[in-house]
KOLLUM-750122 format. One record per residue (C-alpha): residue number from 1; residue in one letter; z, y, x. Coordinates in steps of 0.1 Angstrom, whole numbers, plus 5000, padded with zeros to 4 digits. Last residue first. Example, Ala and Ser with C-alpha at 12.3 -4.5 7.8 and 13.67 -1.06 7.14 Angstrom:
// residues 2
+-----+---+------+------+------+
!   k ! r !   zz !   yy !   xx !
+-----+---+------+------+------+
!   2 ! S ! 5071 ! 4989 ! 5137 !
!   1 ! A ! 5078 ! 4955 ! 5123 !
+-----+---+------+------+------+
END
This chain:
// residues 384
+-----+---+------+------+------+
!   k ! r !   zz !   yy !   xx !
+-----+---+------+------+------+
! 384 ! X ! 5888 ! 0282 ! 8139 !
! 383 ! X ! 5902 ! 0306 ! 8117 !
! 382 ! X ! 5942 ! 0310 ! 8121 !
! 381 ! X ! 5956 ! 0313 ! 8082 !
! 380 ! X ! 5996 ! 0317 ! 8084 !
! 379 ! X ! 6015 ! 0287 ! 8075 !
! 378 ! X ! 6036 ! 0284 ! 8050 !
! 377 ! X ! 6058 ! 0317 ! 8033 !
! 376 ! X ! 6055 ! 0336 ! 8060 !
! 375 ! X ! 6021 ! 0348 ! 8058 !
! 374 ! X ! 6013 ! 0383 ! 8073 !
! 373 ! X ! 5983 ! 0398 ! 8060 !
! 372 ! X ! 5957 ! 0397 ! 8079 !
! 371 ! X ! 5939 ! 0429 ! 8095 !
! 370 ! X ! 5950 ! 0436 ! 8130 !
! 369 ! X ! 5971 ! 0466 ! 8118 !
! 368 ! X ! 5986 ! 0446 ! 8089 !
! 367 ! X ! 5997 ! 0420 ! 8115 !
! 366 ! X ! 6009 ! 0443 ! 8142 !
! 365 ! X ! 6029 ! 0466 ! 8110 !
! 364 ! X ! 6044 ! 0432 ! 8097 !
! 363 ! X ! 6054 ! 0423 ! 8132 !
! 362 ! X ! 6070 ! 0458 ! 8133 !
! 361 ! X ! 6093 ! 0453 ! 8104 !
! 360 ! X ! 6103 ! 0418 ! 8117 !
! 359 ! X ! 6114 ! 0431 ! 8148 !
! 358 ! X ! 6136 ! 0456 ! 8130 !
! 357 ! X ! 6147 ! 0438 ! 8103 !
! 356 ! X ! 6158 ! 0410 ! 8132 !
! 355 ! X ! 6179 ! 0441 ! 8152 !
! 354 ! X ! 6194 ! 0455 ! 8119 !
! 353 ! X ! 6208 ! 0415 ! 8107 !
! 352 ! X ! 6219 ! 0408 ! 8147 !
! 351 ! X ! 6241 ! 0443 ! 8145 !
! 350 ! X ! 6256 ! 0435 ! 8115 !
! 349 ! X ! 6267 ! 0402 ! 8120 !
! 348 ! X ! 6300 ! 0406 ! 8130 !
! 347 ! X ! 6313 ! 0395 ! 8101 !
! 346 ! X ! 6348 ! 0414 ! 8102 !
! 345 ! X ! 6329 ! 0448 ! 8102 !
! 344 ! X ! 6307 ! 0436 ! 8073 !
! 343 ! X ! 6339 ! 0431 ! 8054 !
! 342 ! X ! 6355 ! 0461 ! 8065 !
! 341 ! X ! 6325 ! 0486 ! 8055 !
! 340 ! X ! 6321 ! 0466 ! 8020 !
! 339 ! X ! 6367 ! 0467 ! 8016 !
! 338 ! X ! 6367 ! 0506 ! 8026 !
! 337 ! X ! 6333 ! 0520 ! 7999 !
! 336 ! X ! 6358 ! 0496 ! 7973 !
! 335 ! X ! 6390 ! 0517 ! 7984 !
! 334 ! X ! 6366 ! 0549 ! 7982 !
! 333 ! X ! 6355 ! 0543 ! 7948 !
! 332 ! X ! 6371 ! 0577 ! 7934 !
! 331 ! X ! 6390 ! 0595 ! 7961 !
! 330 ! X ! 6393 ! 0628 ! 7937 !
! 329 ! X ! 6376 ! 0646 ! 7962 !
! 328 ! X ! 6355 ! 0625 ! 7980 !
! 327 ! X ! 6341 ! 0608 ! 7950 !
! 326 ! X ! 6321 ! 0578 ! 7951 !
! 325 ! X ! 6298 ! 0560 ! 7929 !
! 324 ! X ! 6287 ! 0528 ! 7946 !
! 323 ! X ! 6250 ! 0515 ! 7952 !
! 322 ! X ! 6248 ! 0482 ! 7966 !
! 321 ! X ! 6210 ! 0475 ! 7984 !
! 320 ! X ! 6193 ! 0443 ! 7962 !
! 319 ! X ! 6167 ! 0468 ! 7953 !
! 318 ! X ! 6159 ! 0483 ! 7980 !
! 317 ! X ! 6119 ! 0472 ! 7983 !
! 316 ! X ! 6113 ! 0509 ! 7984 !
! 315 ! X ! 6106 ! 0510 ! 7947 !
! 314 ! X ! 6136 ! 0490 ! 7943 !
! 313 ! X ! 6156 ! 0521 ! 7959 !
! 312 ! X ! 6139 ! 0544 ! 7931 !
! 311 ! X ! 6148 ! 0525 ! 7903 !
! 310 ! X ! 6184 ! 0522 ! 7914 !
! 309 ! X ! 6187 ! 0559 ! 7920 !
! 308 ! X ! 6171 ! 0564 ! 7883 !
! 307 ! X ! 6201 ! 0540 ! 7877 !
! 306 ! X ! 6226 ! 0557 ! 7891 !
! 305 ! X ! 6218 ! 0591 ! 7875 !
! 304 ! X ! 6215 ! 0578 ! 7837 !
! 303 ! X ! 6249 ! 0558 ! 7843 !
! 302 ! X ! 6270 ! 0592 ! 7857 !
! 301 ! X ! 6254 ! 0613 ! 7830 !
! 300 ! X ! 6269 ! 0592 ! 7804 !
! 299 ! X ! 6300 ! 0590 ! 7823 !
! 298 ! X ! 6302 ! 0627 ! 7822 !
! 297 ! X ! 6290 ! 0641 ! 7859 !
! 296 ! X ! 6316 ! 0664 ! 7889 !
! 295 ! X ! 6335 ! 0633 ! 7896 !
! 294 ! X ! 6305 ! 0616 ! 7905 !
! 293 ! X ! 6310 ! 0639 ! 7935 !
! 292 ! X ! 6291 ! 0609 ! 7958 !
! 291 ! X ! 6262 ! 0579 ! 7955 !
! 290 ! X ! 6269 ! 0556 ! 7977 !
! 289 ! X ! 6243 ! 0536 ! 7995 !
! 288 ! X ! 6248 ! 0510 ! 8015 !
! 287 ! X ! 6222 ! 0490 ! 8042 !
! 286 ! X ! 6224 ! 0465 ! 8068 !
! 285 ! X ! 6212 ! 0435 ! 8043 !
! 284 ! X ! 6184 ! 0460 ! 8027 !
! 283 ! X ! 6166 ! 0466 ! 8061 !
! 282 ! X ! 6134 ! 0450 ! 8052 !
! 281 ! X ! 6125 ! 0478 ! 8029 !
! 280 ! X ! 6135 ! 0507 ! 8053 !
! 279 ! X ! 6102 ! 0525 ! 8054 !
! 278 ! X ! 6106 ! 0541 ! 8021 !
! 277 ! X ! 6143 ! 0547 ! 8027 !
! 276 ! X ! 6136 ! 0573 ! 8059 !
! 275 ! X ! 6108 ! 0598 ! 8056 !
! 274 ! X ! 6096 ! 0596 ! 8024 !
! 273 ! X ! 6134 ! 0587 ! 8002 !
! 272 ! X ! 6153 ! 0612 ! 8021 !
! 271 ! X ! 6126 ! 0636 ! 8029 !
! 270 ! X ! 6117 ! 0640 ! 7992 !
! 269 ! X ! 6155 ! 0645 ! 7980 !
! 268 ! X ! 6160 ! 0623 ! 7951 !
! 267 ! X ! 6199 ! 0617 ! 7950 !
! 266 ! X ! 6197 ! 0658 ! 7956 !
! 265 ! X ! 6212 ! 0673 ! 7926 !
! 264 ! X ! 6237 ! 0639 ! 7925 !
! 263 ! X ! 6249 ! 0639 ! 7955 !
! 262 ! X ! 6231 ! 0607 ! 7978 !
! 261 ! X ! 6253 ! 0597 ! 8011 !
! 260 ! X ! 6233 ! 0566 ! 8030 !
! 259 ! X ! 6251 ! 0541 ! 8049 !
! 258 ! X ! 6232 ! 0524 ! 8074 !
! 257 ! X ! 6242 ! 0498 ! 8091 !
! 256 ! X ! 6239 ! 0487 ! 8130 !
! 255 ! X ! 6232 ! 0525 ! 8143 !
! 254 ! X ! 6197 ! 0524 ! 8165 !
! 253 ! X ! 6168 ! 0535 ! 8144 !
! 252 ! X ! 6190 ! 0555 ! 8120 !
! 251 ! X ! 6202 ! 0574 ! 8153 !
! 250 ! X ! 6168 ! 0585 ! 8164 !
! 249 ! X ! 6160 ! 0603 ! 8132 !
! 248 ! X ! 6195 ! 0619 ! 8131 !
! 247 ! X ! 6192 ! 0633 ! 8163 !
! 246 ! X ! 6159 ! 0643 ! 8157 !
! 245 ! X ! 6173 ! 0661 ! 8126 !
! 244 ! X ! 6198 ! 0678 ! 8149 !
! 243 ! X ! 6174 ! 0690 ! 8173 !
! 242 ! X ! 6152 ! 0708 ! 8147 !
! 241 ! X ! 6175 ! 0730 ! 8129 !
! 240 ! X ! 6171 ! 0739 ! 8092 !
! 239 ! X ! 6191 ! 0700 ! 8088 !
! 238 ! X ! 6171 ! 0679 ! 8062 !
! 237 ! X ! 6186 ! 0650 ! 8077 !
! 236 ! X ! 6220 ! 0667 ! 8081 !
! 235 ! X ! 6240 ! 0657 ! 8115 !
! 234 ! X ! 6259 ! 0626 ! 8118 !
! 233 ! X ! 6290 ! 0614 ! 8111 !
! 232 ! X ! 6296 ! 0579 ! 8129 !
! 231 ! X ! 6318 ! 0548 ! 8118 !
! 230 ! X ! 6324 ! 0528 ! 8152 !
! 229 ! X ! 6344 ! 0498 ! 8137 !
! 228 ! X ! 6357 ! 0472 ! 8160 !
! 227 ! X ! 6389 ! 0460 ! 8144 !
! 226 ! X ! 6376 ! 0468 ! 8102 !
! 225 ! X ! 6397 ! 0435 ! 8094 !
! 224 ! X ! 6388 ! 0422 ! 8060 !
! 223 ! X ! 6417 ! 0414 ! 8035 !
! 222 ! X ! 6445 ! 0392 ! 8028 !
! 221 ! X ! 6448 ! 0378 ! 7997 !
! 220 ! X ! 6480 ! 0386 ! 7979 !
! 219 ! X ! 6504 ! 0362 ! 7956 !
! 218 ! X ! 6502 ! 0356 ! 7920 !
! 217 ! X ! 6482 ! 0379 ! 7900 !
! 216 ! X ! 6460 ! 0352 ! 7884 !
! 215 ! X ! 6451 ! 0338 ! 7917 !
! 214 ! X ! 6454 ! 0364 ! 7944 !
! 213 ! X ! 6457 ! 0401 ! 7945 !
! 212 ! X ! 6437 ! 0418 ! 7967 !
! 211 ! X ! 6436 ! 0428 ! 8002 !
! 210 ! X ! 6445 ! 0458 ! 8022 !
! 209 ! X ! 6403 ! 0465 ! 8033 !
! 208 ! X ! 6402 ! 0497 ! 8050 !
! 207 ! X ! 6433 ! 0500 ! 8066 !
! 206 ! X ! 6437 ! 0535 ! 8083 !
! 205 ! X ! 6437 ! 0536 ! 8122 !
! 204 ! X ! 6469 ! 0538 ! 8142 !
! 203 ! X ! 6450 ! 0542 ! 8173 !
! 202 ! X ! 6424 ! 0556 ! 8161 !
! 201 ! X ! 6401 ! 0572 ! 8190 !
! 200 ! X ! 6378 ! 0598 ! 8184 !
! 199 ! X ! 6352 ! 0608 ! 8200 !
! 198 ! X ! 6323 ! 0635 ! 8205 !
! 197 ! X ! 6299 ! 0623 ! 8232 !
! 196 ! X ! 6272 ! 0602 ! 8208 !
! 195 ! X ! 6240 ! 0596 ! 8233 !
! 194 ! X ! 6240 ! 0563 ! 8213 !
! 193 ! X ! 6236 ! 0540 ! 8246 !
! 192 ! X ! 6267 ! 0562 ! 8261 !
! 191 ! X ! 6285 ! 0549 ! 8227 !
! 190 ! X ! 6277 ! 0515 ! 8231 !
! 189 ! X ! 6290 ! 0516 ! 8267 !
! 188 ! X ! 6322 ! 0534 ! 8253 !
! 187 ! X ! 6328 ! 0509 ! 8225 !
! 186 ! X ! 6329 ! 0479 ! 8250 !
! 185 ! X ! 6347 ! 0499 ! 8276 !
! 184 ! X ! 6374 ! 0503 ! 8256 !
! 183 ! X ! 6394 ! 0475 ! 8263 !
! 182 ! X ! 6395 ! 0484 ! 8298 !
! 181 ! X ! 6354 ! 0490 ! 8312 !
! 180 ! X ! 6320 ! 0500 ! 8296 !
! 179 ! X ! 6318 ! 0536 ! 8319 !
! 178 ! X ! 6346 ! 0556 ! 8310 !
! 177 ! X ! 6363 ! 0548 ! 8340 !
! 176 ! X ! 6363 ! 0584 ! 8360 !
! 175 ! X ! 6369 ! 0598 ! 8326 !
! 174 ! X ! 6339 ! 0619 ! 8313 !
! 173 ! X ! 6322 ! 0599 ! 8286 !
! 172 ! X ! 6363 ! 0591 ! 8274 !
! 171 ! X ! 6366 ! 0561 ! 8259 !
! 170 ! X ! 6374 ! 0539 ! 8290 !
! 169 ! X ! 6406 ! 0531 ! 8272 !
! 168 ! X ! 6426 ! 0562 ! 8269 !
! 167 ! X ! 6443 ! 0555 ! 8236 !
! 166 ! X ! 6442 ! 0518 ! 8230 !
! 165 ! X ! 6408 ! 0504 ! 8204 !
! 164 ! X ! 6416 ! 0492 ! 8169 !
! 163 ! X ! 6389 ! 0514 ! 8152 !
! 162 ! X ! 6367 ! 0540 ! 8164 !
! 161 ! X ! 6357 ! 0575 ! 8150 !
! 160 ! X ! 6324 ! 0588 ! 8164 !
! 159 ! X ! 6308 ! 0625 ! 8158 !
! 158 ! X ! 6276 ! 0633 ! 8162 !
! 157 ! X ! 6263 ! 0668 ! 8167 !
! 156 ! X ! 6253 ! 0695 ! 8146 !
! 155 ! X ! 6276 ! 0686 ! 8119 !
! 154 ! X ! 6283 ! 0721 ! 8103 !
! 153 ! X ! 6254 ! 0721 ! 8079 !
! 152 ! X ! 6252 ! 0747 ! 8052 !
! 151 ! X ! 6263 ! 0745 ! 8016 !
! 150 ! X ! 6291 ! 0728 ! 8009 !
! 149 ! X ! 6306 ! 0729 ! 8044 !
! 148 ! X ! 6329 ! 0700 ! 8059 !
! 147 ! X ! 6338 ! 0705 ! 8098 !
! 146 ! X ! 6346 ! 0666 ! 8107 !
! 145 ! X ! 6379 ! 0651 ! 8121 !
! 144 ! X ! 6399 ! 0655 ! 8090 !
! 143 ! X ! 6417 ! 0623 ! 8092 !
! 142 ! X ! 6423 ! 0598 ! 8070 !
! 141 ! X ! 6395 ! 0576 ! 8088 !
! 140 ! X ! 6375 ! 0572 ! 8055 !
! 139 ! X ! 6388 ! 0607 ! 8039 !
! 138 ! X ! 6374 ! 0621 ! 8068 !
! 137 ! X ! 6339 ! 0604 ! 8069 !
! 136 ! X ! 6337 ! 0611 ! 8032 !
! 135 ! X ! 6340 ! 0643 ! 8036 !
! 134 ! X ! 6314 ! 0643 ! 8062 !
! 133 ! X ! 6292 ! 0630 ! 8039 !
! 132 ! X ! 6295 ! 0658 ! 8014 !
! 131 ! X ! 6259 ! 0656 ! 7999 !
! 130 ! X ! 6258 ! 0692 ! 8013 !
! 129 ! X ! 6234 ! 0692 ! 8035 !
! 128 ! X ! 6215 ! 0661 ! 8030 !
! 127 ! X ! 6226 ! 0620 ! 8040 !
! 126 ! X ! 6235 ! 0598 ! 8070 !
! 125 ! X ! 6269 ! 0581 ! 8075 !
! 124 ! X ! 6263 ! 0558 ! 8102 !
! 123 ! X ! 6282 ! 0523 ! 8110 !
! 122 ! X ! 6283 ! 0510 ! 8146 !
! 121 ! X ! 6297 ! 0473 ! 8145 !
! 120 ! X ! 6319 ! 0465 ! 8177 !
! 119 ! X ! 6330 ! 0430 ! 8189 !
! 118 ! X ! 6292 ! 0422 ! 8203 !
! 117 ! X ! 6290 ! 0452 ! 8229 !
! 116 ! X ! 6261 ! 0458 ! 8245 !
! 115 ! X ! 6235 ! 0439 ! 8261 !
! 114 ! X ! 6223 ! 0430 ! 8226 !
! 113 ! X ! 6213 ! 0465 ! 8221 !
! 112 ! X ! 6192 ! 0468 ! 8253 !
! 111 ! X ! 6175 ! 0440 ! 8242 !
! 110 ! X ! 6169 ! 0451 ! 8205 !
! 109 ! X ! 6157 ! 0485 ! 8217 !
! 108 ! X ! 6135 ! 0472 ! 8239 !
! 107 ! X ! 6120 ! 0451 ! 8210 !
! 106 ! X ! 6119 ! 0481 ! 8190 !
! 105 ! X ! 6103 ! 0503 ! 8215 !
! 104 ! X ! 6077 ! 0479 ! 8223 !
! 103 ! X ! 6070 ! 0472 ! 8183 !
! 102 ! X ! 6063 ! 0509 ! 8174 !
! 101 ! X ! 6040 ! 0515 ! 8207 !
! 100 ! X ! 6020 ! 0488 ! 8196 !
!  99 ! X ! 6015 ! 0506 ! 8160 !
!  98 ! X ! 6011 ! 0542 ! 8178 !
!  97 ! X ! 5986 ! 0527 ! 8198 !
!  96 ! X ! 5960 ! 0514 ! 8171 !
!  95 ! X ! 5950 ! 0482 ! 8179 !
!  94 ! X ! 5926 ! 0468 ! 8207 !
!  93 ! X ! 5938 ! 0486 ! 8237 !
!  92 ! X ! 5973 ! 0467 ! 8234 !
!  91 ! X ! 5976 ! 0439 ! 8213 !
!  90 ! X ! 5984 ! 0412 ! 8239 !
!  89 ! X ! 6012 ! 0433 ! 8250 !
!  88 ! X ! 6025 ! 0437 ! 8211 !
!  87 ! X ! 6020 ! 0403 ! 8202 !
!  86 ! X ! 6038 ! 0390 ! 8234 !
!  85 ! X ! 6073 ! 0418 ! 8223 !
!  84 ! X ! 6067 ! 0405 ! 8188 !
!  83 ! X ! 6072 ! 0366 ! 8205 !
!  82 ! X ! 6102 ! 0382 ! 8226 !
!  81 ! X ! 6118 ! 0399 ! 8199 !
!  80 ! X ! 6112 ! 0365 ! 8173 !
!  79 ! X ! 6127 ! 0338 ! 8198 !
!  78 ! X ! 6164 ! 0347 ! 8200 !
!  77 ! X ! 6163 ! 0348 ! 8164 !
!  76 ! X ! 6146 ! 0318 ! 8154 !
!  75 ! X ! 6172 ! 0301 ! 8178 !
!  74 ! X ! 6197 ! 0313 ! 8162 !
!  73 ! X ! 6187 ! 0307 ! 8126 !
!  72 ! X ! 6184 ! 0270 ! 8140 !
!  71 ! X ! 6153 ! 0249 ! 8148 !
!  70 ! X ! 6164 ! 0217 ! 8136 !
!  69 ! X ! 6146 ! 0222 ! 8100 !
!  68 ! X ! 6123 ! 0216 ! 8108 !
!  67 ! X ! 6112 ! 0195 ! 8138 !
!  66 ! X ! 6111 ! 0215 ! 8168 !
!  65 ! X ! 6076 ! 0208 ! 8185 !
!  64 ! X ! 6073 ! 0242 ! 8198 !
!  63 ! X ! 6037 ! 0244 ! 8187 !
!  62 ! X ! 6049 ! 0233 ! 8147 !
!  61 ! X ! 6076 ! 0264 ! 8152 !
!  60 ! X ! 6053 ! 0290 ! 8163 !
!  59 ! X ! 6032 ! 0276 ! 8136 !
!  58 ! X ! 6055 ! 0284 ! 8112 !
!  57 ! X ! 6079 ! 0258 ! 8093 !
!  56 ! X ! 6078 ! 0257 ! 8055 !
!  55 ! X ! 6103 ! 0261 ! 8031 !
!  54 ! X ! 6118 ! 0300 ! 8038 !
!  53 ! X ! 6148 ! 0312 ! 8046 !
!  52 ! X ! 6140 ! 0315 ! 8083 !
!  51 ! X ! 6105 ! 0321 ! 8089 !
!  50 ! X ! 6093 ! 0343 ! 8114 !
!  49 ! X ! 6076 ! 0337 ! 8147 !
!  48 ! X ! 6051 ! 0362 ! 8147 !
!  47 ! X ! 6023 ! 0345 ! 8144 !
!  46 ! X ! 5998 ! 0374 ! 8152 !
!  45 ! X ! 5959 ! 0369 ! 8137 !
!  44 ! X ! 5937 ! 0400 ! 8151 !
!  43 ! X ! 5905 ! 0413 ! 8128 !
!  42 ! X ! 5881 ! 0433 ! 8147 !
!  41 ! X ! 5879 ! 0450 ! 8180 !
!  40 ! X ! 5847 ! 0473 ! 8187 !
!  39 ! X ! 5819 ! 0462 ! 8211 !
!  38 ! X ! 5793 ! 0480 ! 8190 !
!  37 ! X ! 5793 ! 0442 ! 8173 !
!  36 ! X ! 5826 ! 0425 ! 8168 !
!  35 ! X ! 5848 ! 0415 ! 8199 !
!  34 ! X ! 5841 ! 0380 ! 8217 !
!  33 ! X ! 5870 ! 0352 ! 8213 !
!  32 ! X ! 5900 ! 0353 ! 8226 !
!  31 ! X ! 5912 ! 0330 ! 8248 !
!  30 ! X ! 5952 ! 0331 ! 8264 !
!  29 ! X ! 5956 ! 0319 ! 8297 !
!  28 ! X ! 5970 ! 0281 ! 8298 !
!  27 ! X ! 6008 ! 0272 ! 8307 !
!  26 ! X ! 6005 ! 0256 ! 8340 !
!  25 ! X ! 6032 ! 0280 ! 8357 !
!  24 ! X ! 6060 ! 0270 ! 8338 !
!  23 ! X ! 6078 ! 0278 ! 8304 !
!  22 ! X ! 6114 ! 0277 ! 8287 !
!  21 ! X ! 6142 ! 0300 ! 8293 !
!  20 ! X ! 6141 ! 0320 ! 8265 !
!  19 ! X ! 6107 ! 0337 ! 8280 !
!  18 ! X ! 6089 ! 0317 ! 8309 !
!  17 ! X ! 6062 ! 0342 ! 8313 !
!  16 ! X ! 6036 ! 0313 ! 8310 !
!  15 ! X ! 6056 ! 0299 ! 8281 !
!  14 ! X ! 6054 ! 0334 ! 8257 !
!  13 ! X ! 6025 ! 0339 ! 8271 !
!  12 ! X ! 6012 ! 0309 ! 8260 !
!  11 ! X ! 6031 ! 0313 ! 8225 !
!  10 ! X ! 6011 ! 0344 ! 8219 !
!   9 ! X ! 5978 ! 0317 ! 8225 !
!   8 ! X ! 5992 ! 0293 ! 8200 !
!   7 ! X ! 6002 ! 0326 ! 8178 !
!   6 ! X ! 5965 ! 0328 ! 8175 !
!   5 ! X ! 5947 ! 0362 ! 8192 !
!   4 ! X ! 5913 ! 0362 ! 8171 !
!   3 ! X ! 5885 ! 0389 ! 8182 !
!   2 ! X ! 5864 ! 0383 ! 8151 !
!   1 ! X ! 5823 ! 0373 ! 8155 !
+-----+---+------+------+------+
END
């Protein structure tokens, strides 16, 4: 016999417990049927709930009785944390608890990050010592706000620069108001979640995106407001201090988009690509790479090193991530690295697109955990 847990029975506790406001008291308990011999958990079958893009409904949507394709990306959405957050519970004591631990921090993650500010996208500049990230950062906010070192780390805490907030606006972690009200609360409640103290406020902050010429020269489009940016600079990854790497680790599990700052002696650093981009694949649409100092590479050096990069992102199921060269120094791809921030600033939708790779990350790990491959392409295989 397999211990089976169907998403029909997730989607009982889902109703019992009367999550996204649906449910009552009559919902039936979940069955599972008896574990395998020497009393040891087998095989578990988790519908997580996913399926937007794709042809064919779930069966968390077939047990809702939404017709597809009426159930909206919204409401898929709304629905996924809480049905991870079911798997999870019902998962505990029969899978390994570092996997259910995974998917109960990242569904209160996602809840505690949807509390929080909707107008403001957090943005994190994460790379090595010396890949000259915080350079970037200044030349971004044309301001030199970080400490910039070629060789040894001087970011040893993060730093925040925000856009298009008043001077004095509940901004300050220490101000008798500096907690989430004026028109700065938003920024400084998201900030308190962060644990980021050091910031900065730009009132007269640089234009990221100024537009681009229209038709056939004639005229100017206008371009992406960056109102609500929080771009970070954080401390190295591979930082010879402890703290500040943990710092890092736990802020490229919260920051809306990642942006990742390669040079090119260290484009392939092992703790880059181990301990952060290979478990990132499902991130892709909240992610930007830019690879920095090209200035300092021929052109044909500059195309051999970019695609090696691009071979090695597509190996981490980054492929579709943009990679721009960049140069701090000479300013080199900046006004492009300006228009992608602005334009995923002005969309805000980067915070929703990190919190569903997030949950959908961990569903994968419940599934593979319990044995099954996750199907969401159709509908996943329940045995009776």
């Amino acid at each position: 016999q397999r211990d089976h847990v169907s998403g029909i029975g997730i989607l009982g506790v889902l109703v019992d417990r009367g999550f996204c406001g649906f449910g009552d008291s009559r919902a039936q308990p979940v069955e599972t049927q008896p574990a395998g011999d020497g009393g040891q958990p087998s095989r578990q079958i988790f519908d997580v709930g996913l399926g937007r893009g794709h042809s064919q409904p779930g069966l968390l949507h077939r047990v809702l009785g939404a017709p597809w394709p009426e159930m909206t990306d919204g409401a898929l959405a709304e629905l996924e944390p809480f049905t991870v957050a079911a798997a999870a519970e019902l998962a505990a004591g029969r899978l390994p608890e570092d996997v259910v631990a995974g998917a109960e921090a990242v569904v209160r993650a996602a809840g505690e990050r949807q509390a929080l500010s909707a107008e403001h996208t957090v943005v994190g500049f994460f790379g090595a010592t010396g890949s000259g990230k915080s350079s970037l950062f200044n030349a971004l906010t044309g301001r030199d706000l970080a400490r910039v070192a070629a060789t040894r780390p001087t970011t040893s805490e993060p730093l925040a620069a925000v856009w298009g907030v008043g001077r004095g606006q509940g901004l300050d972690p220490d101000a008798e108001h500096g907690d989430g009200t004026g028109e700065g609360g938003g920024a400084a409640a998201l900030l308190d979640w962060l644990g980021v103290r050091r910031r900065h406020l730009l009132d007269e902050a640089p234009v990221l995106d100024d537009g681009r010429p229209g038709f056939l020269g004639f005229g100017r489009r206008d371009g992406a407001d960056a109102t609500g940016l929080i771009l970070l600079d954080l401390p190295d990854i591979d930082s010879v201090e402890r703290g500040n790497r943990e710092i890092t680790s736990r802020l490229a599990g919260h920051v809306d988009v990642l942006v990742w700052v390669v040079d090119p002696e260290k484009y392939a650093d092992a703790v880059l690509h181990r301990e952060f981009l290979a478990t990132m694949g499902s991130h892709a649409a909240v992610t930007l790479v830019l690879l920095n100092q090209v200035d300092r590479l021929s052109v044909r050096d500059r195309d051999v090193v970019l695609a090696s990069l691009r071979r090695m992102l597509s190996g981490h199921g980054l492929g579709d991530v943009r990679v721009l060269p960049v140069s701090a120094r000479t300013g080199e791809g900046l006004e492009e690295v300006g228009r992608q921030v602005a334009a995923i600033v002005a969309q805000r939708g980067a915070a929703a697109e990190r919190l569903g790779a997030d949950v959908a990350a961990r569903a994968a790990d419940l599934a593979a955990a319990s044995g099954e491959a996750l199907r969401i392409d159709g509908d996943p295989d329940v045995p009776d």
